[in-house]
N, C-alpha and C positions, 0 to 999 in steps of 0.2 A: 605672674611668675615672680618679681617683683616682691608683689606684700607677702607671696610664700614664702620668702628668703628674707625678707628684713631684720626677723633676732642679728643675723652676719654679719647686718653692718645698720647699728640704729643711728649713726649721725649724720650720712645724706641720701639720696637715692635721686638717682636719672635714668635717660632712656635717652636711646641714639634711634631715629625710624626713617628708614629710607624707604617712601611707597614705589617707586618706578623702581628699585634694585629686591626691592620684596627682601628689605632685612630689618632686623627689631635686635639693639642691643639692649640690655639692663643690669644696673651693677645698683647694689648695698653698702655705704661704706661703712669701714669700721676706722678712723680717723688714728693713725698712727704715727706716723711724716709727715710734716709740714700740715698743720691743722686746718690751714686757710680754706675757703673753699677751692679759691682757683686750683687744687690739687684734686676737688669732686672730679669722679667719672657718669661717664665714659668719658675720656682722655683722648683730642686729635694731637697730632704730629704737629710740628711747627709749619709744615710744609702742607699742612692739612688734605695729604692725600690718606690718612693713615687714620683710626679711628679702634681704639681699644679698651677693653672691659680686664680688670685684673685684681685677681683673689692672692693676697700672700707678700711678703716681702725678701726683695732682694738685698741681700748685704753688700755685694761689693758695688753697690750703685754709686759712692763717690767714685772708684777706680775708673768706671765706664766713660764718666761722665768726663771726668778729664782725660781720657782718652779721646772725647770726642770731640771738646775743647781744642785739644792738642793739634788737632786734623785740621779743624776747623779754622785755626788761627794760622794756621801755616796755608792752605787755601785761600783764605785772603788776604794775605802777605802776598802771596803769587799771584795775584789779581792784580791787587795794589800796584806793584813792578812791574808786571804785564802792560796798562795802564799808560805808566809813566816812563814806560820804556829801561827801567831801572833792571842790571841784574847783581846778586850776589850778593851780601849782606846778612845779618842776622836779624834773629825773629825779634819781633819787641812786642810788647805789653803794652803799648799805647792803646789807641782806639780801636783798634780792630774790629773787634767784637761788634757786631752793629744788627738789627732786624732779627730775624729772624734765629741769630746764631748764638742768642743769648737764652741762656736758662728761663723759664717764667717763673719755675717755682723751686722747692727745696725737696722735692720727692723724690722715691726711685720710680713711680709712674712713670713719670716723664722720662724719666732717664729709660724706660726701660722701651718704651713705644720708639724715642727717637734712635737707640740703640738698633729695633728693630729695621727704622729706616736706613741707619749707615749702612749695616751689618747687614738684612736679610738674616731670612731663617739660620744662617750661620751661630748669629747670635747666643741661640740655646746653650751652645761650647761655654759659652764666657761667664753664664749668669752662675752665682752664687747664691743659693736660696732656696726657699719651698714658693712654689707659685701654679697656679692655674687661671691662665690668660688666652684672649681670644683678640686679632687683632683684623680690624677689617679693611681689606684695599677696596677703597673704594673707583678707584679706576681699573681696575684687573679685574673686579668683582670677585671677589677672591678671599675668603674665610679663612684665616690661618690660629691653631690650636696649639697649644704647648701646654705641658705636663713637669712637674720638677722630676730630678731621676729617682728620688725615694718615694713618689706619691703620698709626701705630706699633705698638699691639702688633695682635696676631693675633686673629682670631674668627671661627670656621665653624659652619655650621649644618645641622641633616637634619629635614628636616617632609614627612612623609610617612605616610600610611594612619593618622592617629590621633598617631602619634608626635611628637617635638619634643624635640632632643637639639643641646646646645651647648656650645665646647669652644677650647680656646685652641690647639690644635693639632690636626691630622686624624686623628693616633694616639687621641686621647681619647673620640672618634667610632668609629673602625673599630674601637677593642678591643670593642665590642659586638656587630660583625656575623663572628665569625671564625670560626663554622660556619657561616653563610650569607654570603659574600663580598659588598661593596659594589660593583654592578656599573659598565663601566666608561665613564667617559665618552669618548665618542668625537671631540667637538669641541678635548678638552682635547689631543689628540695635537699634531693640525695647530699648535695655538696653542704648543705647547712644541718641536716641530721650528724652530719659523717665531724664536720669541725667547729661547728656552730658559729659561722660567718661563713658568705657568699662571696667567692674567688674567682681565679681566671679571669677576669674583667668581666663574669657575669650579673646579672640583677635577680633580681626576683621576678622579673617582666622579660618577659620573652625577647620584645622589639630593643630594649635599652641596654646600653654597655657602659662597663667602666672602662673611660678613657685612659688608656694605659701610661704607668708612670717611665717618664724619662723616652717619650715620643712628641712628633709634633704631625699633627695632621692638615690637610687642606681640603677644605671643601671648593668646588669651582664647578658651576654647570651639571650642576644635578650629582657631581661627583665626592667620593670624598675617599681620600686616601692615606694614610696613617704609615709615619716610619719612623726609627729609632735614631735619637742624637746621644745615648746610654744606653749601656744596658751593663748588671755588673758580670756577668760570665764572663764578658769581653773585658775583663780588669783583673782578671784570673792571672795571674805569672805564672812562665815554670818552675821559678825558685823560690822558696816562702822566705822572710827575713826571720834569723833566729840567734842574731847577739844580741841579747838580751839588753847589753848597754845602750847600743846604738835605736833599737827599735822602743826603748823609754824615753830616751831624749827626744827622738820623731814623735813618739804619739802625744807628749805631755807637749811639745812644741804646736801640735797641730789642735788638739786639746785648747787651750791658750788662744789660740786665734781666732778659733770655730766662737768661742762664748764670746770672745769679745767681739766681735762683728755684730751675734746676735743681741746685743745689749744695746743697739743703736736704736732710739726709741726718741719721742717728742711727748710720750707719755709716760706716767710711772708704770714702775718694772718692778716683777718679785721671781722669787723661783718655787716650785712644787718640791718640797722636801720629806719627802719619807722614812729619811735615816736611812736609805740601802746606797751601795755601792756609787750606783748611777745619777742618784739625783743629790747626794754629798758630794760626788765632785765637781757635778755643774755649777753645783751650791757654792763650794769652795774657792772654785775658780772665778765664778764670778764678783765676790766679796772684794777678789782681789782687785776689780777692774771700777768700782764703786769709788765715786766720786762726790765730794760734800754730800752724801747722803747714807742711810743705812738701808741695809738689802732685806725687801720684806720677804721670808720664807711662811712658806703656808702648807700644814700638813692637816691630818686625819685622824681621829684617835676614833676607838672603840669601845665601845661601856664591857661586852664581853672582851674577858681578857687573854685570850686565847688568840685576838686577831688583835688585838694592842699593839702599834708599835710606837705611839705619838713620844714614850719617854726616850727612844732614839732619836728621834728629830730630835726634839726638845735639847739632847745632848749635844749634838751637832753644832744646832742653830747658838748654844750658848761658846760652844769654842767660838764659832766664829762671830760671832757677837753680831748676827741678824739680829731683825724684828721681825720675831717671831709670832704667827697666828697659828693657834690650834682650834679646830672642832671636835667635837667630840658627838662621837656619832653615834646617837638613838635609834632603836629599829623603826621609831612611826618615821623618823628622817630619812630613811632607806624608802621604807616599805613605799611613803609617797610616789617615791622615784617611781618603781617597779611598776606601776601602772602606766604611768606615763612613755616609755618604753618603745614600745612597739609602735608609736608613732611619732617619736622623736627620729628616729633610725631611719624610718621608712622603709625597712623589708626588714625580716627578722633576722635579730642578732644578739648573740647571745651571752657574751661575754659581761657578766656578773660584776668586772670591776668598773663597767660603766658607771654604777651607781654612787661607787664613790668618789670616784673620778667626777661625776657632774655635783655631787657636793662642793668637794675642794675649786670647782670652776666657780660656782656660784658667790665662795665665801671669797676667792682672790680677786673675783670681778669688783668689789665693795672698796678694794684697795686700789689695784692696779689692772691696767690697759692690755697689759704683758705680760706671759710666765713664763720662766724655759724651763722645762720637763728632761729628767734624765731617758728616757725614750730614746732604745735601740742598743744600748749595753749589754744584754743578756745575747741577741741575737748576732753580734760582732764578737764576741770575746766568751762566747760558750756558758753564759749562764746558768740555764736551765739543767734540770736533774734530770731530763729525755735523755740527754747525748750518753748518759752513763747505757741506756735501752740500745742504743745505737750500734756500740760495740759487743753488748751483751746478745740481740738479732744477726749479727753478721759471722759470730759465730758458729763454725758447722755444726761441730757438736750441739748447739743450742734447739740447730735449726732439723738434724737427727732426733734427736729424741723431744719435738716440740711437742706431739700428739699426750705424751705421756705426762710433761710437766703440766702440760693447760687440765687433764683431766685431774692431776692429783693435786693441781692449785686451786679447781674448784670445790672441791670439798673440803679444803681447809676452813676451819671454824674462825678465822680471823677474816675482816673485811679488805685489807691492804693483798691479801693470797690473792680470793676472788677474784680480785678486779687484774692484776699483776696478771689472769691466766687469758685474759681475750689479749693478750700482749703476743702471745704465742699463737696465736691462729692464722689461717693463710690469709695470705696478701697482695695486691696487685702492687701498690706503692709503700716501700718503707716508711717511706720519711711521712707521709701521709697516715700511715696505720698507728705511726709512733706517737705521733701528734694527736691523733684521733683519741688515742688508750690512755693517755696521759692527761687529757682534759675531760677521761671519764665519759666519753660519748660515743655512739653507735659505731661500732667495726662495720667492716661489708658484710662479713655473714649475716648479720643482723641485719642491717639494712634488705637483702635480700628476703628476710622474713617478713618485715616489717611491712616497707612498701610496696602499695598495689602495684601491677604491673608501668602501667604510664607512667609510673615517677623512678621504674628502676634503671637506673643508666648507669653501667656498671664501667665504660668507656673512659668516666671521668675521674679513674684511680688509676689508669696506666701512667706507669714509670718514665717521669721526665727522662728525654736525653739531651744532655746538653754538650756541646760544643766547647771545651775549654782544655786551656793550655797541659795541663797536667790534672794526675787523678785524682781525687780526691779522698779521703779517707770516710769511712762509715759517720763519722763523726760532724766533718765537716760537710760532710751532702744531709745530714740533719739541718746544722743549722745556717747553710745558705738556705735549704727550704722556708726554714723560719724567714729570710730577710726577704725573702722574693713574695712569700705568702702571708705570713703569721699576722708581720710587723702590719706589710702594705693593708692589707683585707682587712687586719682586725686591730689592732693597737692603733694606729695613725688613724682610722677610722673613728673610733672610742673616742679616742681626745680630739681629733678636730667635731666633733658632733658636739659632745657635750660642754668642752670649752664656748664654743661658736656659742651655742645656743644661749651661755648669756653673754656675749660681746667679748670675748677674751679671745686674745691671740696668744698660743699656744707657739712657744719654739725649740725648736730638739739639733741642740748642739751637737751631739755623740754621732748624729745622721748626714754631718759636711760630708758631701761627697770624697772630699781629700781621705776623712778618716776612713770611710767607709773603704775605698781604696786601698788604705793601706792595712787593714783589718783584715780583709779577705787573703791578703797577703802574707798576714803574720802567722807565722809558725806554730801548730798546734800543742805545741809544747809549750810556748810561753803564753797558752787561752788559760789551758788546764796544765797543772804542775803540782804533783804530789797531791794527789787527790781535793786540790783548790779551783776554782772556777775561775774564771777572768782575772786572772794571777797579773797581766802585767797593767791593766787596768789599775789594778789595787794597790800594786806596787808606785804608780801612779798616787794613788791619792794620800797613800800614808806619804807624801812629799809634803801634805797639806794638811792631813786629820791623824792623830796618833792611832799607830793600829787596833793598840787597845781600846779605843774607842768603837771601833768597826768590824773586832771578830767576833761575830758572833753568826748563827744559821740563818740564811735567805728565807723568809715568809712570803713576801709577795703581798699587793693590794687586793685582800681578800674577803670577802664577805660570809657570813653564818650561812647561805643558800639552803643546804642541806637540811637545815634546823626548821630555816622559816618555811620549804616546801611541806614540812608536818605539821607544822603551826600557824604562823602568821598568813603564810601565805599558800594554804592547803585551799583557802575557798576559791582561786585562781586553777588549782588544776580539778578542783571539783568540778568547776563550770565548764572549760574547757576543753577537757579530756572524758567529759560523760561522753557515754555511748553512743545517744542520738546526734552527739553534735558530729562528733567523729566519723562516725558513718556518712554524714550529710557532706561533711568535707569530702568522703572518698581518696583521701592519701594512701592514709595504714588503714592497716588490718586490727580492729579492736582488738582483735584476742589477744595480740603480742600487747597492748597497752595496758591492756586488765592483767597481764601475768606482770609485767613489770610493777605497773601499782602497788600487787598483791606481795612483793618480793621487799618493794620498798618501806612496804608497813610490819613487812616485819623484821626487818633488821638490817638488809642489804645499802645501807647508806653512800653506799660508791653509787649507786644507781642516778643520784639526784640530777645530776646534771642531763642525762637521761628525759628524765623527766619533765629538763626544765627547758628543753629545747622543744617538746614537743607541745609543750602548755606557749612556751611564746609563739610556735608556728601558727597555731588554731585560734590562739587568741589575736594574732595579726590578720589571716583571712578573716577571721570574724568581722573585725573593727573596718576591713577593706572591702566588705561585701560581699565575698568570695562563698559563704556559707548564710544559704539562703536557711537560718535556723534560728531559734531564739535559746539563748545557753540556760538551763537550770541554776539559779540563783543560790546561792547556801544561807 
């Protein structure tokens, strides 16, 4: 498990193995605080009843620590007195501090295990940070799991006949089962045809779960039980905040503290800068927080100029007088990726900006230890061009005369009508169908066609209900979807995979719980204002970037896809989507795949993505054994 996981952390690796308690820990470091070893894991307690494995960093781990300091010193002050029969007095700074009750090292490891022993599971309240950590009582026999509340990093889990195996990626898991294959989950098909990422806390493996964010669980005696220390519904108010003054000064306040916490490093630090909204004002803010050094920013450029956006950064990073790195990105530098793919991820996933995303990892890893990524801005502050869908579906009249628009939007001779008309077709979940249509991938009806019967589970579109304080509008139950699914499932996913995988730690300021908090909270009139998106975000950064510099239309981290599935990368759905192989898998139904093929060759260019989900699913069973067939070669 171990050498499966080492890209995570190439600078130490240990193992904790208790043979009479029947437990085996293993941790990868990726050296960020305090570089010494004495900071290697697995990491025991001072008290060495405690023994912990730990992925991620906590930021307010000075705060903790002299809190615990603080306890600590006044405890044996009262000892001391006790002792010597002495009462009353004040605390001193002298000796105190002795054995056991002194720091060893300069990490939030430590701080965060011994936290665990003052506090107890309590603790999870306190922490600041993205983490996924396992800590083990060894006198209680007692497994304890914790999850951050935005499921930044990763954690998957298999408890099954006795067993109980845990692991920061699904490789770290499966490298145990590779003479007996991990069988396959069937609901996970329909949910990756439908959004192209695997949700709910499911896998692609039937037996394995994603460990849900913003829980902690405990294993004890063949048991294991999972409960929530967050959740954001339960952050819901009934009143949303909407003076505009006051809710600037809070978010540009809390803004400011989130980066600077995150800027806490033992190693060099850059930031991912694409010139959009989100990752110029991380960019900005953090600039400000840069100390005897220059802030390296590192962006992406395109040779097609249509997905070009490197001369934004480029304008950015010169206001703020980064050091600036740009690549400029070739199709063979793509195209490499794209193979690689389907088993970097380890179950299929689909999301196309992976590829450039693991460029930009590769290129900032050369520089720096650390990046922080504007990651989570569209899905707090109304981003995306879906929520426009949002109120446009919730509409009667829309949803009266839907039969009629969807037929007369299909015949329209433009490609944007086409696709605009599976927008109108029935639905079990909105915000699901909205999301589905908008990334260009299979509706339910489709799905129904598509998939043979064993993989149609049509149960897994019913319409969340959730519990919260007040109702929310069409708009805003879009993009809380987004934050609970999009972000967790498939963004936070993307970049913790592809950073990891070459040694980069990844951090998303915009994702503090605090802001997230107060985001949910703020009034949909200051997300969207006069047909603007993330209006008080922006209003925000023109504090730091002249607007003129930053009005300009949202593009997104986007790739030619559509181009290279007719070109470059056509001999991938040759082989993949032939007849024989497809049959041999038994999912779909060839004949909806050969109408689709035939559709897309001849003009229907919305289809691609289509396409390109069904070429990564076949080409994942394939490489996973799953398809006892040898693919036709081009």
């Amino acid at each position: 498990m171990n050498r499966s996981l080492g890209h995570r952390g190439p600078d130490a690796s240990g193992i904790y193995f208790n043979e009479a308690q029947e437990i085996a820990l293993g941790h990868n470091r990726l050296s960020i605080l305090d570089l010494s070893e004495h900071a290697n894991q697995p990491f025991y307690s001072s008290c060495g009843r405690y023994v912990m494995v730990f992925n991620g960093e906590i930021y307010n781990y000075a705060d903790l620590k002299n809190k615990i300091q603080v306890f600590r010193r006044e405890k044996e002050l009262m000892n001391v007195k006790s002792k010597n029969g002495m009462t009353g007095g004040n605390l001193e700074d002298g000796n105190i501090l002795i054995g056991e009750q002194e720091f060893k090292t300069n990490s939030d490891t430590e701080v965060l295990v011994e936290s665990f022993a003052f506090w107890g599971m309590s603790m999870a309240q306190k922490l600041n940070g993205m983490f996924a950590f396992s800590i083990f009582d060894q006198q209680e026999k007692a497994l304890y799991i914790f999850r951050d509340r935005m499921g930044i990093k990763p954690l998957y889990y298999y408890h099954k006949d006795g067993d109980f195996v845990f692991a920061s990626e699904l490789k770290g898991i499966s490298s145990l089962f590779e003479d007996e294959p991990l069988e396959l989950n069937n609901n996970a098909v329909s949910s990756f045809l439908h959004l192209g990422f695997i949700g709910n806390n499911e896998t692609i493996f039937k037996d394995v779960k994603a460990f849900p964010a913003g829980h902690v669980g405990i294993y004890k005696d063949g048991d294991f039980n999972i409960m929530p220390f967050w959740k954001p519904e339960e952050k819901v108010e009934r009143q949303t905040m909407s003076n505009e003054g006051q809710a600037k000064k809070t978010l540009r306040s809390l803004i400011e503290k989130s980066v600077e916490k995150r800027m806490i490093s033992d190693v060099p630090l850059g930031t991912f800068l694409s010139g959009g909204t989100d990752s110029s004002l991380v960019t900005a803010v953090a600039s400000k927080f840069v100390k005897d050094q220059t802030l390296n920013t590192f962006s992406i450029g395109f040779k097609e100029s249509k997905f070009d956006e490197s001369k934004y950064a480029r304008s950015v990073a010169e206001k703020l007088k980064t050091e600036h790195h740009e690549f400029t990105l070739s199709e063979s530098d793509a195209l490499e990726k794209v193979v690689g793919l389907t088993s970097m991820y380890d179950q299929p996933f689909a999301d196309s900006s992976a590829i450039p995303t693991l460029l930009i990892s590769e290129m900032a890893r050369k520089k720096v230890t650390v990046a922080l990524s504007g990651d989570g801005g569209d899905e707090l502050f109304m981003g995306y061009g879906m929520y426009n869908w949002a109120k446009r579906l919730q509409n009667p009249l829309n949803s009266f005369f839907a039969p009629v628009l969807r037929e007369g939007m299909k015949l329209h001779p433009q490609n944007r009508m086409k696709r605009a008309a599976y927008l109108f077709e029935k639905h079990s979940n909105r915000q699901s169908h909205i999301f589905s249509q908008e990334q260009y991938l299979f509706s339910e009806r489709e799905l129904s066609n598509l998939l043979k019967t064993p993989y149609q589970k049509k149960d897994i579109f019913k319409q969340e209900k959730l519990n919260l304080k007040r109702e929310l509008s069409a708009v805003e139950e879009q993009a809380f979807y987004d934050l609970r699914h999009y972000l967790k499932d498939d963004l936070l996913v993307k970049v913790d995979i592809a950073s990891m995988y070459y040694g980069l730690e990844v951090r998303v300021p915009l994702l503090d719980h605090r802001i997230v908090e107060f985001a949910v909270n703020l009034d949909e009139s200051l997300k969207m204002k006069k047909g603007a998106s993330k209006y008080l975000l922006k209003e925000v950064l023109y504090d730091y970037l002249p607007k003129s510099l930053m009005d300009r239309p949202k593009w997104g981290f986007s790739i030619p896809l559509g181009n290279w599935l007719k070109n470059e990368l056509k001999y991938l759905v040759d082989q993949f989507l032939e007849e024989s192989l497809v049959e041999a898998a038994g999912i779909v139904n060839y004949k909806e795949v050969s109408s689709l093929l035939q559709k897309f060759e001849k003009g229907h260019d919305y289809l691609y993505n289509r396409i390109w989900v069904l070429m990564l699913l076949h080409k994942w069973l394939f490489e996973n054994g799953r398809i006892k067939h040898q693919p036709v070669k081009a």
